[in-house]
C-alpha positions as CSV (number, residue, x, y, z in Angstrom):
1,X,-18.8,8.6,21.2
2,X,-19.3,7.8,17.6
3,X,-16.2,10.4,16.6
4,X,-13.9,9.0,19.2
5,X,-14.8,5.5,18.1
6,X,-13.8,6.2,14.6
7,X,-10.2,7.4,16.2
8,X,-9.6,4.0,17.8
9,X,-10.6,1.8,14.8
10,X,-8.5,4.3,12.0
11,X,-5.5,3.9,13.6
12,X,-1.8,3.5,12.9
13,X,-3.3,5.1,9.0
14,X,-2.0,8.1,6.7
15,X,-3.7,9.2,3.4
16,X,-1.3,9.3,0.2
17,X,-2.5,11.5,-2.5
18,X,-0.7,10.4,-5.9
19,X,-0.8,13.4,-8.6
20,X,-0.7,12.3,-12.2
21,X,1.7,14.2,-14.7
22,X,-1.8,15.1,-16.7
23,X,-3.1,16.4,-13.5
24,X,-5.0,13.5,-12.2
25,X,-5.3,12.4,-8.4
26,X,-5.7,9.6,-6.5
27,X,-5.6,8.6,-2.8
28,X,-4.0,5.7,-1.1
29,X,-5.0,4.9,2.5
30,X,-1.7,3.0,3.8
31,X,-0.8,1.7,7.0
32,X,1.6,3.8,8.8
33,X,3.7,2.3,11.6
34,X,6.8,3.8,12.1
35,X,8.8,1.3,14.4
36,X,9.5,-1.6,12.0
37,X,9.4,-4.7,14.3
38,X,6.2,-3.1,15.6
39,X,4.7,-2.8,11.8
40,X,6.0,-7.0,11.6
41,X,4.2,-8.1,15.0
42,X,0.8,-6.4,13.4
43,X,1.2,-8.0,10.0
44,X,1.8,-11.5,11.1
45,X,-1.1,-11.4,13.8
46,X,-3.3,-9.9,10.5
47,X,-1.9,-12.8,8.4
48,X,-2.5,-15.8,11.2
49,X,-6.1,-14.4,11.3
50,X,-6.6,-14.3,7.7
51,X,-5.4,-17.8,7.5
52,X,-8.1,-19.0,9.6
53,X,-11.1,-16.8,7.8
54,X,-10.2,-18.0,4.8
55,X,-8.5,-21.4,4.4
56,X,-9.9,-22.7,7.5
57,X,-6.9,-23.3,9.1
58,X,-5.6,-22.5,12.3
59,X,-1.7,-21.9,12.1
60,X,0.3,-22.3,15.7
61,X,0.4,-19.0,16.9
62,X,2.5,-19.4,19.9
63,X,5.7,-17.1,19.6
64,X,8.9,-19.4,19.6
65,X,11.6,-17.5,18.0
66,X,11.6,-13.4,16.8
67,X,15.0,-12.7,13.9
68,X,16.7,-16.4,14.1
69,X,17.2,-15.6,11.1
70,X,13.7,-15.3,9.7
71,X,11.4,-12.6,10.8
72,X,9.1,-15.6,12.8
73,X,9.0,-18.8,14.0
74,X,5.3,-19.8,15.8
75,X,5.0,-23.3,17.7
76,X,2.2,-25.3,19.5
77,X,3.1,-28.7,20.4
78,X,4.3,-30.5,17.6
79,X,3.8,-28.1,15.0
80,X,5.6,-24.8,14.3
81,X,5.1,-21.9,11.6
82,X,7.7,-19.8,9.8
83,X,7.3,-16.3,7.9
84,X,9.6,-13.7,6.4
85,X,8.4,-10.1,5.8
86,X,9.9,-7.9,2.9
87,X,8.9,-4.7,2.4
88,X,8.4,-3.2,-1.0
89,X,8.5,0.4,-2.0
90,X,8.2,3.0,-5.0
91,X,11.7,3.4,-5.9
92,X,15.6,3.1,-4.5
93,X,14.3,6.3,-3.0
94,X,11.1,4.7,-1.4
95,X,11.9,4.1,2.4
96,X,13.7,7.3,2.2
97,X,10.9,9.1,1.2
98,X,8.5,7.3,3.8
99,X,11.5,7.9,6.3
100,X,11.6,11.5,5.7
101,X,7.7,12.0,6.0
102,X,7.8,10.1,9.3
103,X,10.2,12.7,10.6
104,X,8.6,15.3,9.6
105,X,5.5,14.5,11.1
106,X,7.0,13.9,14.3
107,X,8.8,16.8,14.3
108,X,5.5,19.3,13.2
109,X,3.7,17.2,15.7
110,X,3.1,20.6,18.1
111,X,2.4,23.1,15.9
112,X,-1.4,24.5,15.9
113,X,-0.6,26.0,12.5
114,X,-1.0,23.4,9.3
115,X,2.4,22.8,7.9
116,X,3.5,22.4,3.8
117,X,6.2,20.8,3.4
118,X,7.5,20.2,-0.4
119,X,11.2,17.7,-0.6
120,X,12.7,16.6,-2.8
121,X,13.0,12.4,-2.7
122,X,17.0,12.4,-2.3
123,X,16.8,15.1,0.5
124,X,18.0,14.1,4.1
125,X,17.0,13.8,7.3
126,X,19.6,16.6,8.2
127,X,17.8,19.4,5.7
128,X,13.9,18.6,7.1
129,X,15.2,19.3,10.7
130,X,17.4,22.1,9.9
131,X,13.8,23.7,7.9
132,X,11.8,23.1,10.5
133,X,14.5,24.4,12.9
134,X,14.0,28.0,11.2
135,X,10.2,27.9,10.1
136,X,9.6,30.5,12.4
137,X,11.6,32.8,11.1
138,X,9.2,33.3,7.8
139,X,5.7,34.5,8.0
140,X,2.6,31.9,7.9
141,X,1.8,31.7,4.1
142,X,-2.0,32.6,3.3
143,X,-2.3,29.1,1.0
144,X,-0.4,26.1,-0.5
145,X,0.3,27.5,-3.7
146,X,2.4,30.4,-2.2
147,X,4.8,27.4,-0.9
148,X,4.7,25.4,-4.6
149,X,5.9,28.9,-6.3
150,X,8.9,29.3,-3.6
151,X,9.8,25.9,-4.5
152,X,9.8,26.1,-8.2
153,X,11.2,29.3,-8.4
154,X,14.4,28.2,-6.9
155,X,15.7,25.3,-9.4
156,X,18.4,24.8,-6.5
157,X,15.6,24.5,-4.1
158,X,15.4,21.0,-2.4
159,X,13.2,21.6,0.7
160,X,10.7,23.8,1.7
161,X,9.1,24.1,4.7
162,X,6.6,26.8,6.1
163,X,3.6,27.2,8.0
164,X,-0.1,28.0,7.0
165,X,-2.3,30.8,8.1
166,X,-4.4,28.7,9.7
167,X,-5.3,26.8,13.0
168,X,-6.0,23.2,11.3
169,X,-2.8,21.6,12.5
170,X,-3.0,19.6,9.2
171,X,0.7,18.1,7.8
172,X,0.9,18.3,3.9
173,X,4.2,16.5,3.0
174,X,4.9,16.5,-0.9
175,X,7.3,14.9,-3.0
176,X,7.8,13.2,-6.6
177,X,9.1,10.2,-8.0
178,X,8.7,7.7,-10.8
179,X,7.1,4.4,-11.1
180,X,8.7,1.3,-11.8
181,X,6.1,-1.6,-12.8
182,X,4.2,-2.6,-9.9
183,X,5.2,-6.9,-10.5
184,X,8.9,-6.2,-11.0
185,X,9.1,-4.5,-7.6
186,X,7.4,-7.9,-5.8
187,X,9.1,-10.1,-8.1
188,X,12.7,-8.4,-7.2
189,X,11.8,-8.5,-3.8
190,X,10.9,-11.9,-3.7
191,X,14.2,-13.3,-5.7
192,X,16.3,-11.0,-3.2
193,X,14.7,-13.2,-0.4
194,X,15.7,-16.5,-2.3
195,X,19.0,-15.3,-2.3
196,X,19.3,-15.7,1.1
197,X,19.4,-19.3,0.9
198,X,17.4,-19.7,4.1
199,X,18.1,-23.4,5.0
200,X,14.5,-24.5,5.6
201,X,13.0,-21.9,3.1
202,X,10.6,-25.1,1.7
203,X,8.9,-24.3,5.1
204,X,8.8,-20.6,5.4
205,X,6.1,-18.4,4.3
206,X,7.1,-15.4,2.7
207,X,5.2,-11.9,3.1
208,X,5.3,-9.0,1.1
209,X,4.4,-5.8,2.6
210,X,3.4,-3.4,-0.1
211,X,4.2,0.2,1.2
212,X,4.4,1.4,-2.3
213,X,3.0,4.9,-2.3
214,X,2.5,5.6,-5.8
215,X,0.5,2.5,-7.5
216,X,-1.2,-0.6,-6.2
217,X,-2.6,-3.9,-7.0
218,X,-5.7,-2.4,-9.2
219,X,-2.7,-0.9,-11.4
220,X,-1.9,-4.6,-12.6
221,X,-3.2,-6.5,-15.6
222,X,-4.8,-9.7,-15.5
223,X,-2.3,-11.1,-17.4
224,X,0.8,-9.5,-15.2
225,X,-0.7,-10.8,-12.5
226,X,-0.6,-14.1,-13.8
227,X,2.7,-14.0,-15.0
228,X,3.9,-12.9,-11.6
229,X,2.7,-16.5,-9.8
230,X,3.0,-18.5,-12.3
231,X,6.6,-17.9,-12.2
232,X,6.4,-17.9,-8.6
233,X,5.3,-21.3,-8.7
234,X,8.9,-22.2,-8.6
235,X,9.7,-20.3,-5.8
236,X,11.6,-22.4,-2.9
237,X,9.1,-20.4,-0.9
238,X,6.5,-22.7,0.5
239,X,4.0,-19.8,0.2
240,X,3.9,-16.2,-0.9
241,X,1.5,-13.4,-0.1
242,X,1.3,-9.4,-0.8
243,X,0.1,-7.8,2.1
244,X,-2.2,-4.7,1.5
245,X,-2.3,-2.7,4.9
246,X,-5.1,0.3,5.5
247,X,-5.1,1.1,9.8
248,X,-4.6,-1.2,12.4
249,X,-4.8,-1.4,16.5
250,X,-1.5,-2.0,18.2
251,X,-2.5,-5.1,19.1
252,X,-4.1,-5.7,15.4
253,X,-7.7,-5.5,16.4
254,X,-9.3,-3.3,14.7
255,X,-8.2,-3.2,11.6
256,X,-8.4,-3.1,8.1
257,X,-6.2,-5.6,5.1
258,X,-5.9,-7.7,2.5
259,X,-4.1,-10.7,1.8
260,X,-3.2,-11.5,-1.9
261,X,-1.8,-15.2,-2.6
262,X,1.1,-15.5,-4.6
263,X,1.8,-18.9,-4.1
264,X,-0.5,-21.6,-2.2
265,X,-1.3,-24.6,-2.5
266,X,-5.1,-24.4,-0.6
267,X,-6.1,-21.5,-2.6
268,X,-8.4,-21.9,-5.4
269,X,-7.4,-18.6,-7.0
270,X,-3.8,-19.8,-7.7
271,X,-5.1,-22.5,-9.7
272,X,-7.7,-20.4,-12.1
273,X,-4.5,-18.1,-12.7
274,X,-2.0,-20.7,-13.1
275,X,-4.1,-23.5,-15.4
276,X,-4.7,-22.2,-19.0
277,X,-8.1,-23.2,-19.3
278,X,-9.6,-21.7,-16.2
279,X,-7.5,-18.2,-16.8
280,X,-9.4,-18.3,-20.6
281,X,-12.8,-18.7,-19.1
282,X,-12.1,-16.1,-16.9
283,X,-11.2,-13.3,-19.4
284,X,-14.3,-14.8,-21.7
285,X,-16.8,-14.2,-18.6
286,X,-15.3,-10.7,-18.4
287,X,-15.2,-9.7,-22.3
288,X,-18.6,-11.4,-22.4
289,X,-20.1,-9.4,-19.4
290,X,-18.5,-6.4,-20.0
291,X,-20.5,-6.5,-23.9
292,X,-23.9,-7.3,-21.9
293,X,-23.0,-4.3,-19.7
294,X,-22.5,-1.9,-23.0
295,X,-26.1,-3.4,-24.5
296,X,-27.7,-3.2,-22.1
297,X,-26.6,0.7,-21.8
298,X,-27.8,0.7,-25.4
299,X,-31.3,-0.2,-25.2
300,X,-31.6,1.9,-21.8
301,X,-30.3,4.6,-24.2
302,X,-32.7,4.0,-27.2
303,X,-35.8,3.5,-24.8
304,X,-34.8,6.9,-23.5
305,X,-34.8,8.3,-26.5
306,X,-38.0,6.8,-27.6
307,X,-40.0,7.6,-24.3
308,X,-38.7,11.7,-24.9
309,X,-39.6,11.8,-28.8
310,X,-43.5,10.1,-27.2
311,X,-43.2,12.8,-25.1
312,X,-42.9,15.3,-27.7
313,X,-45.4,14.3,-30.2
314,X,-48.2,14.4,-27.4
């Protein structure tokens, strides 16, 4: 019960391990819906319920309009609510790469064997089908480094696809790319929006749906950060949000996400970024706790020491 449980709530979910140049690693849990309206539905019922937890506020949830021309236009009686959603990614290769894996997956779905796949980012959808057309025509490899060496001993090599000696049916998809700065990619995103000219954009909220693979918010300095909405302050955008998503229900129980506020005028964290003095006591209460943290490691240190050399003179 407990195990089949845990299937229902993890839903609609992928793990992303990022590899470092110096050999590092890091995972990502990301939310992973493949049909694109579908992914908007489940973000927008996630923000409306955010809304609510945290401002107090209950937004009209009632669906009025779906693409005319905004993503979303909610209305109860009198009142009505409108939000955009604009996905972010890695790179100009991003969505491709997210594409590909998708396919992949899909396409692998069957097989009781684990399957490696390494790509390329600029590969197409034409190459992963044609691989995995022919994977039966090699023998299962005995590990993953067998499949890394047939990939980087063929510079030409742009995809390769084989199976594993095993009975896991695990999917290893692996690829490379390059990082651009993690408030560049929202901030682009958001001024591409503007450029729509929306005629009542002073009304819409504005989502952005982070499905960058290879950084996240933790990857931002304070001060980035609150560069980022202070100049979104001017935004035309009545508000602006970056949407963090982990798994998800179909209908968006279940589920696991966070909302960061760009721009809003009921949240309290907007103001400590965007009014000097607050932002100054903020980085003092860190610098200053951080230097009670390191003393206090110190003593703890020093009393160690102490008790062992006690210790050894009795």
């Amino acid at each position: 019960m407990y195990k089949d449980y845990r299937k229902i709530i993890r839903k609609n979910t992928k793990t992303q391990v990022i590899i470092q140049k110096n050999g590092k690693s890091s995972c990502r849990l990301m939310l992973s819906v493949n049909n694109k309206r579908k992914r908007e539905e489940i973000i927008a019922n996630h923000f409306l319920k955010f809304y609510k937890a945290n401002y107090g506020i209950k937004l009209p949830c009632k669906l009025a309009d779906r693409d005319k021309p905004f993503d979303f236009r909610y209305a109860d009686g009198n009142a009505e609510f409108l939000l955009e959603i604009v996905a972010i990614s890695d790179d100009s290769q991003g969505f491709n790469k997210q594409s590909n894996q998708y396919l992949f997956e899909d396409l692998t779905k069957n097989f009781s064997n684990s399957i490696i796949a390494i790509v390329s980012p600029k590969i197409s959808s034409k190459a992963i089908r044609e691989s995995i057309k022919h994977i039966d025509e090699y023998p299962p490899l005995s590990n993953t480094s067998e499949c890394v060496s047939l990939f980087f001993s063929n510079p030409g090599s742009k995809c390769v696809i084989r199976k594993l000696a095993d009975n896991k049916n695990l999917k290893m998809y692996i690829t490379y790319g390059t990082n651009r700065p993690f408030e560049k990619i929202i901030n682009d995103a958001i001024k591409k929006k503007e450029a729509k000219m929306y005629e009542n954009v002073s009304q819409i909220t504005l989502i952005v749906d982070n499905q960058i693979i290879e950084d996240c918010i933790n990857g931002i300095s304070l001060s980035k950060w609150r560069k980022l909405v202070k100049d979104s302050q001017s935004s035309p955008f009545k508000e602006i949000f970056l949407y963090n998503g982990y798994y998800s229900q179909d209908d968006s129980n279940g589920a696991k996400f966070d909302f960061y506020p760009i721009k809003c005028k009921c949240d309290k964290k907007i103001d400590k970024l965007t009014n000097p003095i607050t932002f100054w006591k903020i980085r003092l209460a860190i610098i200053i706790n951080s230097i009670i943290n390191k003393v206090n490691n110190l003593i703890n240190k020093v009393s160690y020491a102490m008790d062992f050399v006690k210790g050894k003179a009795k």
